[in-house]
N, CA, C and O atoms as CSV, one atom per row, in Angstrom:
chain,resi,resn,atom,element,x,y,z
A,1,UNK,N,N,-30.900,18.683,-32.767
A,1,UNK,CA,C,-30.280,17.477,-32.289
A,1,UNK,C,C,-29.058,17.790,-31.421
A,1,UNK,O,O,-28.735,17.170,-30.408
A,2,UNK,N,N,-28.506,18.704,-31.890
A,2,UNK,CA,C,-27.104,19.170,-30.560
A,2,UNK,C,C,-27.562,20.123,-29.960
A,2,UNK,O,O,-26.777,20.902,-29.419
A,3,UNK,N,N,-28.643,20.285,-29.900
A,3,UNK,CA,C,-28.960,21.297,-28.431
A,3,UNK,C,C,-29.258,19.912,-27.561
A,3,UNK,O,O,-28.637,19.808,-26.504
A,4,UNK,N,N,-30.243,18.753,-27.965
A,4,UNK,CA,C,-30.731,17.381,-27.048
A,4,UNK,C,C,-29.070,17.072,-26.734
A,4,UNK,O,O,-28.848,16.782,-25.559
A,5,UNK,N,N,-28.305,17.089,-27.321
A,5,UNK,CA,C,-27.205,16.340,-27.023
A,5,UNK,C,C,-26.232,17.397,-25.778
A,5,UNK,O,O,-25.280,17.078,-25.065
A,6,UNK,N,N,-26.704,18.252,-25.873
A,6,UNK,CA,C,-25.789,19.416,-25.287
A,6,UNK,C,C,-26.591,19.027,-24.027
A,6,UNK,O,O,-26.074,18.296,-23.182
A,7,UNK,N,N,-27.884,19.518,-23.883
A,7,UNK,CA,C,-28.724,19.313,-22.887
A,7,UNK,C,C,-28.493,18.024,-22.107
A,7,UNK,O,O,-28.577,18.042,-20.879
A,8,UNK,N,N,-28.158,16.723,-22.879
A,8,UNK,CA,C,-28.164,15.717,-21.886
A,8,UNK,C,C,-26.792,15.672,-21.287
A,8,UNK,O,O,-26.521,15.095,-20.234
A,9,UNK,N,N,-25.898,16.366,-22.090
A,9,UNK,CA,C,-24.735,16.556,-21.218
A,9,UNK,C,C,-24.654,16.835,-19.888
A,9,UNK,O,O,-24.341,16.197,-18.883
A,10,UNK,N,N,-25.135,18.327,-20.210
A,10,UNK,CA,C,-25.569,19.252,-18.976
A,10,UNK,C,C,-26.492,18.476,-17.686
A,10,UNK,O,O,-26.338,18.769,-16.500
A,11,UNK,N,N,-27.342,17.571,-18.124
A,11,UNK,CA,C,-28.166,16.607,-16.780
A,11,UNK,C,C,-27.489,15.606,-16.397
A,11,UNK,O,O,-27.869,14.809,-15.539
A,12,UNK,N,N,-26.258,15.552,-17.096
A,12,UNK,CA,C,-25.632,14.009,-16.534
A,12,UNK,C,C,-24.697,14.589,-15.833
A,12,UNK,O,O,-24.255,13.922,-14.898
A,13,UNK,N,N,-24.105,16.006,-16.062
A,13,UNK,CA,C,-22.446,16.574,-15.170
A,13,UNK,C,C,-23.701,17.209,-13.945
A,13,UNK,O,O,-23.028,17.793,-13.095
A,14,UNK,N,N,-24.646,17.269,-13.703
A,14,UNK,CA,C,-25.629,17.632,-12.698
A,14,UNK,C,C,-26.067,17.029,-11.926
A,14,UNK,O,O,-26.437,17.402,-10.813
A,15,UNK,N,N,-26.126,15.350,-12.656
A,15,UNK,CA,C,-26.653,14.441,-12.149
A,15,UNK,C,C,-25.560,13.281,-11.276
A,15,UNK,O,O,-25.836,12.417,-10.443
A,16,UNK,N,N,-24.109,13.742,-11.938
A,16,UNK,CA,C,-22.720,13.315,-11.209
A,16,UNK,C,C,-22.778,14.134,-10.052
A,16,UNK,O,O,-22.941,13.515,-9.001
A,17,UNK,N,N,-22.697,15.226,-9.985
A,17,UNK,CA,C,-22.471,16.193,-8.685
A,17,UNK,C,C,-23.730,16.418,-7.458
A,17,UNK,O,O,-23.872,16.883,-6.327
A,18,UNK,N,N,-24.501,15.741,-8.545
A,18,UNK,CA,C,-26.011,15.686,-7.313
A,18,UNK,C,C,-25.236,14.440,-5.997
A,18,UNK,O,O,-25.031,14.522,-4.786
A,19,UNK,N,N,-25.011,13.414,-6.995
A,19,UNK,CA,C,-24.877,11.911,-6.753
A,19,UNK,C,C,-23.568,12.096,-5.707
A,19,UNK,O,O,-23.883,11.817,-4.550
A,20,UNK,N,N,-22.363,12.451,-5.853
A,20,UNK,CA,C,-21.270,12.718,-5.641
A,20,UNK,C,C,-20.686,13.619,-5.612
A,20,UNK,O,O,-19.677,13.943,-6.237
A,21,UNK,N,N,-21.511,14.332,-4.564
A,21,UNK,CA,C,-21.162,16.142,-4.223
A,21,UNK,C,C,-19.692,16.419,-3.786
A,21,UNK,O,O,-19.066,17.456,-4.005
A,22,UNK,N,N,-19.238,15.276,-3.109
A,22,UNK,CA,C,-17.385,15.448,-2.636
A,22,UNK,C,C,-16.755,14.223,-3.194
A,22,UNK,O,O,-16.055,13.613,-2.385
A,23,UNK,N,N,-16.850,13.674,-4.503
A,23,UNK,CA,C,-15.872,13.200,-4.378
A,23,UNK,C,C,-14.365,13.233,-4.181
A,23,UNK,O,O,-13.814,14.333,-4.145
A,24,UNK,N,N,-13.704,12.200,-4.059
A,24,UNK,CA,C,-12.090,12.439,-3.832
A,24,UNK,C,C,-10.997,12.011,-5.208
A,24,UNK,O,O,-10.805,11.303,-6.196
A,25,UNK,N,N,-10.681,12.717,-4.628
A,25,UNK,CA,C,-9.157,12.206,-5.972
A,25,UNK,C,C,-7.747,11.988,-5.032
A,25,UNK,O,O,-7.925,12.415,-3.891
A,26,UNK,N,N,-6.802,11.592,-5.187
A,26,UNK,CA,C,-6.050,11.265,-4.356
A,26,UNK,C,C,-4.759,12.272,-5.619
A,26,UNK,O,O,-4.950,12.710,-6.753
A,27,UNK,N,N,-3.322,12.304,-4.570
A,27,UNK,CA,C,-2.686,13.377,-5.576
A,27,UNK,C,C,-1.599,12.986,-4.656
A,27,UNK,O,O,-1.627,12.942,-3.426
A,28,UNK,N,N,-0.641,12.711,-5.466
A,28,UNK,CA,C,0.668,12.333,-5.320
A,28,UNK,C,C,1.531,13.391,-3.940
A,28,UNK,O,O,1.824,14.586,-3.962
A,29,UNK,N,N,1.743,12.321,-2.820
A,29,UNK,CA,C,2.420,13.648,-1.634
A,29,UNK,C,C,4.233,13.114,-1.607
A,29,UNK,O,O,5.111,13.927,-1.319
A,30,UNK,N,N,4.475,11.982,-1.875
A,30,UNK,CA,C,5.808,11.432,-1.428
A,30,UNK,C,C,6.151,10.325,-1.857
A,30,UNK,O,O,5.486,9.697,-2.681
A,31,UNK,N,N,7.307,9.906,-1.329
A,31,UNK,CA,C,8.016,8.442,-1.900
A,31,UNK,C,C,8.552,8.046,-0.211
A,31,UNK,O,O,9.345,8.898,0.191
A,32,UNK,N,N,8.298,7.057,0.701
A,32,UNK,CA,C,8.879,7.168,2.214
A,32,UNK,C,C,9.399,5.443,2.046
A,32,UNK,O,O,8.895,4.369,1.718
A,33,UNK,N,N,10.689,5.965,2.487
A,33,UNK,CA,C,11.043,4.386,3.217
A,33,UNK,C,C,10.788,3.865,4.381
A,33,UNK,O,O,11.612,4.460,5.076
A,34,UNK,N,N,10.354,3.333,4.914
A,34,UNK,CA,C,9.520,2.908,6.327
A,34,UNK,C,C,10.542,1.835,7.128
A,34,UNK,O,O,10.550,0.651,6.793
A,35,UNK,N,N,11.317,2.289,8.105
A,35,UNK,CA,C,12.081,1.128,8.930
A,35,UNK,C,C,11.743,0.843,9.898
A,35,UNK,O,O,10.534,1.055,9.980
A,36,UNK,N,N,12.219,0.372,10.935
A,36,UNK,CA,C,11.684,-0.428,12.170
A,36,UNK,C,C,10.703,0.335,12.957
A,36,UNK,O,O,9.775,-0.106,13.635
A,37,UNK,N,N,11.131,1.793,12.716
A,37,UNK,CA,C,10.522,2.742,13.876
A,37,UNK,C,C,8.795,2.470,12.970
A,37,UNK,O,O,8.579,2.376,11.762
A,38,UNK,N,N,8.041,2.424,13.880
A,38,UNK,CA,C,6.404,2.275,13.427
A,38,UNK,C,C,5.999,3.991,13.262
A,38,UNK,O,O,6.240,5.035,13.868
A,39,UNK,N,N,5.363,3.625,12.249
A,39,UNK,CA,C,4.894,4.743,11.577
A,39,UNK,C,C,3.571,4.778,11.101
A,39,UNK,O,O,3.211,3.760,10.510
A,40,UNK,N,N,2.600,5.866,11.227
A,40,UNK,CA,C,1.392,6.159,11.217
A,40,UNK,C,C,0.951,6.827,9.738
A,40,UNK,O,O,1.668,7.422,8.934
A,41,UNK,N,N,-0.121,6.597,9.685
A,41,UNK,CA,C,-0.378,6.964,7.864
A,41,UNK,C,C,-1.101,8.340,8.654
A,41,UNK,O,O,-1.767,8.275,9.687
A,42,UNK,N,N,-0.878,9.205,8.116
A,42,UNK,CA,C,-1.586,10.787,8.707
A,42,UNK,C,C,-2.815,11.118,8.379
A,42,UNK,O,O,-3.127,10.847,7.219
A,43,UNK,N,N,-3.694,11.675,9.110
A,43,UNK,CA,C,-5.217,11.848,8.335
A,43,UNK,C,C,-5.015,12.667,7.145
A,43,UNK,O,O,-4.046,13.398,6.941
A,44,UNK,N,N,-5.861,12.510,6.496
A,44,UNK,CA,C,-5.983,13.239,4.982
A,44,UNK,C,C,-5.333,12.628,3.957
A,44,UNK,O,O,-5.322,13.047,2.800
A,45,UNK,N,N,-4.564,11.242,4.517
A,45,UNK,CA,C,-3.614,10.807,3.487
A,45,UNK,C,C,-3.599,9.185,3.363
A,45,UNK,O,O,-3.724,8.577,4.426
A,46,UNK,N,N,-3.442,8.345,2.041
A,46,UNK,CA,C,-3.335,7.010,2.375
A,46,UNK,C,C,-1.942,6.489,1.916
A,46,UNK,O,O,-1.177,7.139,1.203
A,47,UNK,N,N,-1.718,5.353,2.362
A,47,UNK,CA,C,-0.395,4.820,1.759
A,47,UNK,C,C,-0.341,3.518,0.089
A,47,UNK,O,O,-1.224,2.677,-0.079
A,48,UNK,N,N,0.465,3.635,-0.565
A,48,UNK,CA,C,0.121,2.371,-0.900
A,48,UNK,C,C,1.551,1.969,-0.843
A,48,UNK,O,O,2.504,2.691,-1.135
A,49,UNK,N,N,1.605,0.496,-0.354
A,49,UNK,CA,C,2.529,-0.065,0.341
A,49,UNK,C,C,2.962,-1.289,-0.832
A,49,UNK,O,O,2.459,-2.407,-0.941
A,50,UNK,N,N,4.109,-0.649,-1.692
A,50,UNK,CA,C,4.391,-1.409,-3.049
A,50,UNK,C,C,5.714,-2.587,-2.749
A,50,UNK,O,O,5.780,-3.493,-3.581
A,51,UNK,N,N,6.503,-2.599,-1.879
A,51,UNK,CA,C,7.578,-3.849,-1.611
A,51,UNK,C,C,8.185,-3.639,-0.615
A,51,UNK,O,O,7.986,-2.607,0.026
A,52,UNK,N,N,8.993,-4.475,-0.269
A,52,UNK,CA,C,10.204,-4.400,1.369
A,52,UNK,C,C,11.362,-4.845,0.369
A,52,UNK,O,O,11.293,-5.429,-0.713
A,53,UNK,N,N,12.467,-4.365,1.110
A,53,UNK,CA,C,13.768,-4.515,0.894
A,53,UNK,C,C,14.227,-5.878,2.199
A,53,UNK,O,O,14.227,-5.652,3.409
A,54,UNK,N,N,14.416,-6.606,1.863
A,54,UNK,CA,C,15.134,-7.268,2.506
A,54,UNK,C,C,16.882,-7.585,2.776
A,54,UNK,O,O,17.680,-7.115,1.965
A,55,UNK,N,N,17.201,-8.106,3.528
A,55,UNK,CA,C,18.839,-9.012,3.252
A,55,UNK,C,C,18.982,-10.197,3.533
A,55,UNK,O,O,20.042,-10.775,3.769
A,56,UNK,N,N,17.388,-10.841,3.518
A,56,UNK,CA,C,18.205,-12.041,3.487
A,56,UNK,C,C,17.246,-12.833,1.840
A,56,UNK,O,O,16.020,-12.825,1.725
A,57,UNK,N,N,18.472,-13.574,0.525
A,57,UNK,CA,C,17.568,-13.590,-0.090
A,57,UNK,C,C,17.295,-15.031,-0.074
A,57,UNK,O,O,16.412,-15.432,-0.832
A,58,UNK,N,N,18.102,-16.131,0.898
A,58,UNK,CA,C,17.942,-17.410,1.178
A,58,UNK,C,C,18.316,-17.770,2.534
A,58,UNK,O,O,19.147,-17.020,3.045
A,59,UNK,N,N,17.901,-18.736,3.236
A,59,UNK,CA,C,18.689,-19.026,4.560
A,59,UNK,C,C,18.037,-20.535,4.488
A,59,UNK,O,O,17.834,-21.083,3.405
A,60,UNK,N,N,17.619,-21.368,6.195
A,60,UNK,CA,C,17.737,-22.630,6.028
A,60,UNK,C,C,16.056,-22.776,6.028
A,60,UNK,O,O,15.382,-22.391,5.073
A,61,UNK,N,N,15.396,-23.475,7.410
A,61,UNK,CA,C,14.267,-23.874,6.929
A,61,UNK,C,C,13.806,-22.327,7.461
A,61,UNK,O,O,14.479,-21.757,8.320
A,62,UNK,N,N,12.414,-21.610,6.782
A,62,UNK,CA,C,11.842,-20.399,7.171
A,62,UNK,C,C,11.607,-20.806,9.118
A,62,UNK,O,O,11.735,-21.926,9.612
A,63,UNK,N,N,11.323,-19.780,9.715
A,63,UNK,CA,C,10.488,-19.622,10.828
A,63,UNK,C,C,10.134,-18.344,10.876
A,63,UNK,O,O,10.088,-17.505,9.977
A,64,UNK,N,N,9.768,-18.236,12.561
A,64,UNK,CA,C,8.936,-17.009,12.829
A,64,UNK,C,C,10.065,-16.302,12.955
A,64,UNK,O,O,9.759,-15.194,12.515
A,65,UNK,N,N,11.538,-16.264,13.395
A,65,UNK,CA,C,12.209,-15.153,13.408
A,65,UNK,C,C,13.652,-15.187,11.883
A,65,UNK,O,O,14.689,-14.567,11.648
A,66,UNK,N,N,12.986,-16.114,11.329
A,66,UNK,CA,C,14.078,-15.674,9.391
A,66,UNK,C,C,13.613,-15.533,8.591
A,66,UNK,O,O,14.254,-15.291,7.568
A,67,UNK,N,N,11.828,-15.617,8.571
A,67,UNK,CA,C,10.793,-15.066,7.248
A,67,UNK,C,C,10.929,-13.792,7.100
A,67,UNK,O,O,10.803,-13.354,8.244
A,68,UNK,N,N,11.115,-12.890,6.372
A,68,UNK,CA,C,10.814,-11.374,6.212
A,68,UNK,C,C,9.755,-10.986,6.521
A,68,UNK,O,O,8.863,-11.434,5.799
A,69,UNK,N,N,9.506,-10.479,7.121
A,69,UNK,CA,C,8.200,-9.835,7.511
A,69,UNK,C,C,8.040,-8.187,8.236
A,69,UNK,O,O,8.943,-7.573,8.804
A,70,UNK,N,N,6.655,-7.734,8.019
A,70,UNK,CA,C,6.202,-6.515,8.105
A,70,UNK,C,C,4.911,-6.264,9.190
A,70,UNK,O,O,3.850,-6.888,9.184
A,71,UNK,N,N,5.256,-5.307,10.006
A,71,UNK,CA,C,4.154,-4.793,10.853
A,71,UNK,C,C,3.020,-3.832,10.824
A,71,UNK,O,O,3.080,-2.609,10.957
A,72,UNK,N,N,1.812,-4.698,10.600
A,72,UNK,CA,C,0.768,-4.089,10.178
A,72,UNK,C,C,-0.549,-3.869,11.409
A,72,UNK,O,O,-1.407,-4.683,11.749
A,73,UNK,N,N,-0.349,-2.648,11.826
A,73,UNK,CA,C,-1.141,-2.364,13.175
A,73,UNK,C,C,-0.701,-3.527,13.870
A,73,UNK,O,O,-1.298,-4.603,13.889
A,74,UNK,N,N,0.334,-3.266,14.419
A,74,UNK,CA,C,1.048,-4.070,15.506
A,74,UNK,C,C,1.113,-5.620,15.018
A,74,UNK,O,O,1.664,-6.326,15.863
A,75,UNK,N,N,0.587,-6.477,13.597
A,75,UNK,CA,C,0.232,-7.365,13.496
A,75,UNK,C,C,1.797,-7.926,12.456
A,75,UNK,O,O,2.293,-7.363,11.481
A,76,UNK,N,N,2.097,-8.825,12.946
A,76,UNK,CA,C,3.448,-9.311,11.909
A,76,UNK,C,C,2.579,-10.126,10.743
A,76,UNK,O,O,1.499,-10.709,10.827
A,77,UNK,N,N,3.316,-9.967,9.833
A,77,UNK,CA,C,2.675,-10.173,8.178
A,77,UNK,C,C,3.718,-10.968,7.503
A,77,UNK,O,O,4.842,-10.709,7.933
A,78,UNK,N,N,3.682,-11.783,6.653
A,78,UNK,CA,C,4.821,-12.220,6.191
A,78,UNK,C,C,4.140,-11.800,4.565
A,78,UNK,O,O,3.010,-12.126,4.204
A,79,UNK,N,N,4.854,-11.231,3.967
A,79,UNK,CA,C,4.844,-10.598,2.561
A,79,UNK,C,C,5.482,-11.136,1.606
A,79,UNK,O,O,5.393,-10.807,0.423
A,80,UNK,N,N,6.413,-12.310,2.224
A,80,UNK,CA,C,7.475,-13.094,1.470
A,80,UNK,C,C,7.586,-14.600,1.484
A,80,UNK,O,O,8.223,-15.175,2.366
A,81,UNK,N,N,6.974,-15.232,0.519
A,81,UNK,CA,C,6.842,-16.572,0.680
A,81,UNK,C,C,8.033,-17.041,-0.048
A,81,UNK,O,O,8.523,-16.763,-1.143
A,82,UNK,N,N,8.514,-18.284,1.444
A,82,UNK,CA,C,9.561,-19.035,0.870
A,82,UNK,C,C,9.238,-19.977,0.089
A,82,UNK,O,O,8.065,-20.347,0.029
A,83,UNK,N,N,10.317,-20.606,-0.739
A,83,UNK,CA,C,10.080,-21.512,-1.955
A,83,UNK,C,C,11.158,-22.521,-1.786
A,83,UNK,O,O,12.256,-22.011,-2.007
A,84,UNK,N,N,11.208,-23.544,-1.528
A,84,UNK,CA,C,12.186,-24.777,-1.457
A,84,UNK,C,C,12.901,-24.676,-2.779
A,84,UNK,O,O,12.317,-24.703,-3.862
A,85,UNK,N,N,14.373,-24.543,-2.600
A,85,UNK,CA,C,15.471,-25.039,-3.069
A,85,UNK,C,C,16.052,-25.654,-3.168
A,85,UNK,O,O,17.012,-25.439,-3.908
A,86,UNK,N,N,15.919,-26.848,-2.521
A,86,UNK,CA,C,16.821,-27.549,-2.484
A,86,UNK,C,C,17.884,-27.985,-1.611
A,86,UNK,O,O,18.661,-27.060,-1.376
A,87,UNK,N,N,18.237,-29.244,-0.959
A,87,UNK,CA,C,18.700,-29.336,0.256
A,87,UNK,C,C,18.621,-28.283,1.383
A,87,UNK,O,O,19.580,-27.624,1.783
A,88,UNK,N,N,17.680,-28.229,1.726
A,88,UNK,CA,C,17.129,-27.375,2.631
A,88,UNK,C,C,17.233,-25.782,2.564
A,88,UNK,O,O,17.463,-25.046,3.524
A,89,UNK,N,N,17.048,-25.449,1.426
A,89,UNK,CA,C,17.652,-23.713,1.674
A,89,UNK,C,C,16.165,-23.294,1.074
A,89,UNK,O,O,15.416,-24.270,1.083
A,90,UNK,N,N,15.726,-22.438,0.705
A,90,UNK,CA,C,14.310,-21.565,0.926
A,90,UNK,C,C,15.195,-20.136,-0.013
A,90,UNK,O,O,16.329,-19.684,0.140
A,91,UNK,N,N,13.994,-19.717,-1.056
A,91,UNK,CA,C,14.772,-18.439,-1.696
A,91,UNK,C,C,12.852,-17.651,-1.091
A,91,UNK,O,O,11.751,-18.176,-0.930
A,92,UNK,N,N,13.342,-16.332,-0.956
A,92,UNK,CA,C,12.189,-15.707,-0.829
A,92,UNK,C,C,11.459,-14.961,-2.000
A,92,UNK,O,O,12.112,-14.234,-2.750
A,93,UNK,N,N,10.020,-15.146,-2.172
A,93,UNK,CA,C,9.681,-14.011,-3.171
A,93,UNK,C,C,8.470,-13.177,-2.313
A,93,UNK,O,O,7.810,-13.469,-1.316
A,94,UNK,N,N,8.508,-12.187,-3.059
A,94,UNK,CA,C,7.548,-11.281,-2.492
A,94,UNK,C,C,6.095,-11.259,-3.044
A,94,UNK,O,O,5.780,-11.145,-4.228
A,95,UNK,N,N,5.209,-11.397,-1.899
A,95,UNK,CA,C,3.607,-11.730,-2.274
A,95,UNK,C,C,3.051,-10.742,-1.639
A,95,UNK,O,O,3.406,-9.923,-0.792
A,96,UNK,N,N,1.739,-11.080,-2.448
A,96,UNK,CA,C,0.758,-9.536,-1.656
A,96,UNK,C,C,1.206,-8.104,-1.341
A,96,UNK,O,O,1.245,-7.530,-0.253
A,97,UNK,N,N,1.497,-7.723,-2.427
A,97,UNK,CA,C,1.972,-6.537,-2.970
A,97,UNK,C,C,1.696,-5.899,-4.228
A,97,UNK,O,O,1.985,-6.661,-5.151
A,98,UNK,N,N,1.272,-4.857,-4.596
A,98,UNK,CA,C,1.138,-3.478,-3.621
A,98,UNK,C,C,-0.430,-4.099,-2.588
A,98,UNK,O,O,-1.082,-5.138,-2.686
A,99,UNK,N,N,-0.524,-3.255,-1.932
A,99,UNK,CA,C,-1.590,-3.272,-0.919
A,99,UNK,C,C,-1.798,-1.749,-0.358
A,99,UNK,O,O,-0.844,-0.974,-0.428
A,100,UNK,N,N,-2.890,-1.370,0.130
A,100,UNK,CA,C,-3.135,0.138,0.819
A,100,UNK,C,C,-3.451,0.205,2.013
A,100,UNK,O,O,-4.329,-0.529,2.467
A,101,UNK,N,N,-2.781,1.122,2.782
A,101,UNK,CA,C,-3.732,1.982,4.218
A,101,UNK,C,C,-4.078,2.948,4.183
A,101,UNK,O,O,-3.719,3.998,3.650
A,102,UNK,N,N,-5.000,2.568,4.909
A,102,UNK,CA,C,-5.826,3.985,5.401
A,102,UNK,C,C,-5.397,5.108,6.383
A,102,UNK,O,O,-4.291,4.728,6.768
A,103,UNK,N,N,-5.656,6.204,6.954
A,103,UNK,CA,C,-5.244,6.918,7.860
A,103,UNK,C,C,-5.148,6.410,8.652
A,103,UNK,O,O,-5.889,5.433,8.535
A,104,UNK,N,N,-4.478,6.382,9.876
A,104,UNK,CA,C,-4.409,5.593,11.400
A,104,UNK,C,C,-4.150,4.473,11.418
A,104,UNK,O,O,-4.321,3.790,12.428
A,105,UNK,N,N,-3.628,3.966,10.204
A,105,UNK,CA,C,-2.950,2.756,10.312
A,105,UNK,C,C,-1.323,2.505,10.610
A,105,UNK,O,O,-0.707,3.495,10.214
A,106,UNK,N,N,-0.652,1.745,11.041
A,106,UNK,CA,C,0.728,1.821,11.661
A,106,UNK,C,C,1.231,0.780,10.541
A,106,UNK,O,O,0.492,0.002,9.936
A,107,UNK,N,N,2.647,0.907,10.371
A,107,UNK,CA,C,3.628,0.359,9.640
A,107,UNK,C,C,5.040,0.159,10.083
A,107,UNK,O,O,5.672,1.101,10.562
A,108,UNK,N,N,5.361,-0.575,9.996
A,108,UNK,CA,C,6.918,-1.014,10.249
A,108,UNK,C,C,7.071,-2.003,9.623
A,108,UNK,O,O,6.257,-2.820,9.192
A,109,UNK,N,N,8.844,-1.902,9.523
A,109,UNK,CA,C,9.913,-3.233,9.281
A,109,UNK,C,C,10.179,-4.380,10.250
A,109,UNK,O,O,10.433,-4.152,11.433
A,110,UNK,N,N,10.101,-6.020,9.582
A,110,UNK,CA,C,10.251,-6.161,11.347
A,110,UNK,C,C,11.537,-7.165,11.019
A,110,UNK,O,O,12.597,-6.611,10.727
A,111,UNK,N,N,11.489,-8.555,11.053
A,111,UNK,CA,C,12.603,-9.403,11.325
A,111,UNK,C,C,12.933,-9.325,9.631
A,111,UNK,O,O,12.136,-9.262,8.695
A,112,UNK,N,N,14.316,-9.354,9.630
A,112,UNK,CA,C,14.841,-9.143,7.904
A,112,UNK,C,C,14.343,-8.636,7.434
A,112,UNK,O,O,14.456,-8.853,6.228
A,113,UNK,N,N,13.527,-7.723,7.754
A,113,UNK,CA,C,12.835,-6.540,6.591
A,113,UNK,C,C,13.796,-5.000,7.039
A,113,UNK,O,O,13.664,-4.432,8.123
A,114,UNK,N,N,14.817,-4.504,5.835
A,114,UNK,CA,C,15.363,-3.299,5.991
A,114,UNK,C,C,14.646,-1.782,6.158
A,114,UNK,O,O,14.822,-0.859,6.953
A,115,UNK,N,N,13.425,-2.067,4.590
A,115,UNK,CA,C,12.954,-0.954,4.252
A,115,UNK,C,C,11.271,-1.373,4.210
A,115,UNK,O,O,11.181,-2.600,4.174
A,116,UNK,N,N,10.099,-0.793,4.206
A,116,UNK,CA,C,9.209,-0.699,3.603
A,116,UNK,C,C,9.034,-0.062,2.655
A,116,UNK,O,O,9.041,1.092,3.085
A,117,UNK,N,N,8.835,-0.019,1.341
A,117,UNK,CA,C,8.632,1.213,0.145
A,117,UNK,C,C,7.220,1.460,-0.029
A,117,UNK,O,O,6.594,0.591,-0.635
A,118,UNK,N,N,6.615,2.448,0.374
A,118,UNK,CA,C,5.823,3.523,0.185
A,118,UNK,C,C,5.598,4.610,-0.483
A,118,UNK,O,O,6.520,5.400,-0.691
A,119,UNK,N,N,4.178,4.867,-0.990
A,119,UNK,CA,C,4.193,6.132,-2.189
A,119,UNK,C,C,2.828,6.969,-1.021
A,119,UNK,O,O,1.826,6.290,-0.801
A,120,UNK,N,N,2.895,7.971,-0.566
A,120,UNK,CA,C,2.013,8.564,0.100
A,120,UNK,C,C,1.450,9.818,-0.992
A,120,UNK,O,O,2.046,10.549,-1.782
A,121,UNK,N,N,-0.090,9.659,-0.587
A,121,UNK,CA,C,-1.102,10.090,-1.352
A,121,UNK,C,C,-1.533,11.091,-0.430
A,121,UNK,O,O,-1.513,10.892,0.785
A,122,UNK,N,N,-1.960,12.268,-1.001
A,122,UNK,CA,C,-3.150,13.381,-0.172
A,122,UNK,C,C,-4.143,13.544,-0.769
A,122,UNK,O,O,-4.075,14.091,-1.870
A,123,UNK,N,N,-5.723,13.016,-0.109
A,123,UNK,CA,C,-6.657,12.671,-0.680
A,123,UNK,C,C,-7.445,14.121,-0.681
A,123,UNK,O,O,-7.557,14.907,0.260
A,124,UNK,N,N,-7.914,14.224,-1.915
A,124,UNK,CA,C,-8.071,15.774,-1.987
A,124,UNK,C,C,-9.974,16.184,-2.244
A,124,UNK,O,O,-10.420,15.047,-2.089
A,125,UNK,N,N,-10.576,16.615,-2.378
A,125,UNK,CA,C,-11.774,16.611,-2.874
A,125,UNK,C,C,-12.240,17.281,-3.889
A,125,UNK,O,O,-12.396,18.496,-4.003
A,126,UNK,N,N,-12.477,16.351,-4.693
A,126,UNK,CA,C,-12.399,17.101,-6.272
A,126,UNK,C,C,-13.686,18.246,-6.369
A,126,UNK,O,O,-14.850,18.163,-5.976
A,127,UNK,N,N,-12.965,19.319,-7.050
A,127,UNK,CA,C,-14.422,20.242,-6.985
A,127,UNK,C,C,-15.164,20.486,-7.858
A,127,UNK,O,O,-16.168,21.165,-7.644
């Protein structure tokens, strides 16, 4: 009975590596703060993109240039939904976060956004 059991071991770690000859594992490369300057995720590596630092944590009604927001392949993102306060003031919280890129993807800070916080990964191939 533990030779069958040994044996089916042995066809299933055979039958993983048949199936999934390269898989990947990803392995801790960094911690990056990301500011205005646009920045590229490097091949071999992904990002995961966990919060922004802002300064502003209320102002009056939101628009396109006092929402916090982030540049994603050239695309402005707002990551921070305002919330009515009260006689017109707006507090921000942060939405849609964490999130990931892929290699060749671009990043920046854009209007009231100080920092991007980033954890960069090197995707490795498990052997």
């Amino acid at each position: 009975m533990l030779r069958l059991i040994l044996n089916l071991i042995l066809l299933m770690s055979i039958s993983v590596n048949t199936i999934y000859p390269q898989s990947k594992i990803l392995q801790f490369n960094c911690v990056k703060l990301i500011t205005t300057t646009v920045e590229t995720v490097p091949a071999g590596k992904v990002w995961k993109v966990e919060s922004i630092f802002t300064d502003q944590a209320s102002a009056g009604s939101p628009s396109e240039t006092t929402t916090p927001a982030i540049l994603v392949n050239g695309v402005k993102n707002y990551y921070i939904v305002p919330t009515p306060r009260g006689s017109g003031l707006f507090a921000y919280a942060p939405a849609g976060f964490p999130f990931w890129l892929p290699a060749g993807a671009t990043l920046a800070a854009s209007n009231k956004v100080k920092y991007v916080n980033v954890i960069e990964f090197n995707i490795v191939t498990n052997p």
